[in-house]
C-alpha positions in Angstrom: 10.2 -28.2 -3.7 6.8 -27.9 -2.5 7.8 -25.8 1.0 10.3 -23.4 -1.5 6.4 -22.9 -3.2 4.7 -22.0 -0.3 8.0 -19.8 0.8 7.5 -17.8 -2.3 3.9 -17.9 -1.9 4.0 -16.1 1.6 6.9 -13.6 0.4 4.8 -12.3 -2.4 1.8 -12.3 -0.4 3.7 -9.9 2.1 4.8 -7.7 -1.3 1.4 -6.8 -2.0 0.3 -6.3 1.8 3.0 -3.6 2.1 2.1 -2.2 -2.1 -1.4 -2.0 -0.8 0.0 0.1 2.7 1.6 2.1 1.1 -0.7 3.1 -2.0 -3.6 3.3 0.8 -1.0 5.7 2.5 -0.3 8.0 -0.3 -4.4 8.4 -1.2 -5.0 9.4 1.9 -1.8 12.4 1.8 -3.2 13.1 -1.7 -6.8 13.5 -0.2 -4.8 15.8 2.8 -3.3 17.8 0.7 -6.6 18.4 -1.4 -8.5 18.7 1.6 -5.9 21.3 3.1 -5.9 23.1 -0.4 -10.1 23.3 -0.8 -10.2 24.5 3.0 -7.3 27.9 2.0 -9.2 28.7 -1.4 
């Protein structure tokens, strides 16, 4: 019981790695965009 713990443990550990990837990933294309945006105005 207590290794099907840790299993899940690990698994939702990896979930929020990647949630954090991938909202890290999409700030920084928002900041490109606005970036690309402020530089044609």
């Amino acid at each position: 019981m207590r290794r099907y713990i840790e299993i899940q443990l690990v698994k939702f550990r990896l979930l929020l790695g990647e949630r954090r990837c991938q909202t890290a990933r999409r700030l920084k294309q928002i900041r490109d965009v606005f970036n690309t945006v402020t530089v044609a105005i």
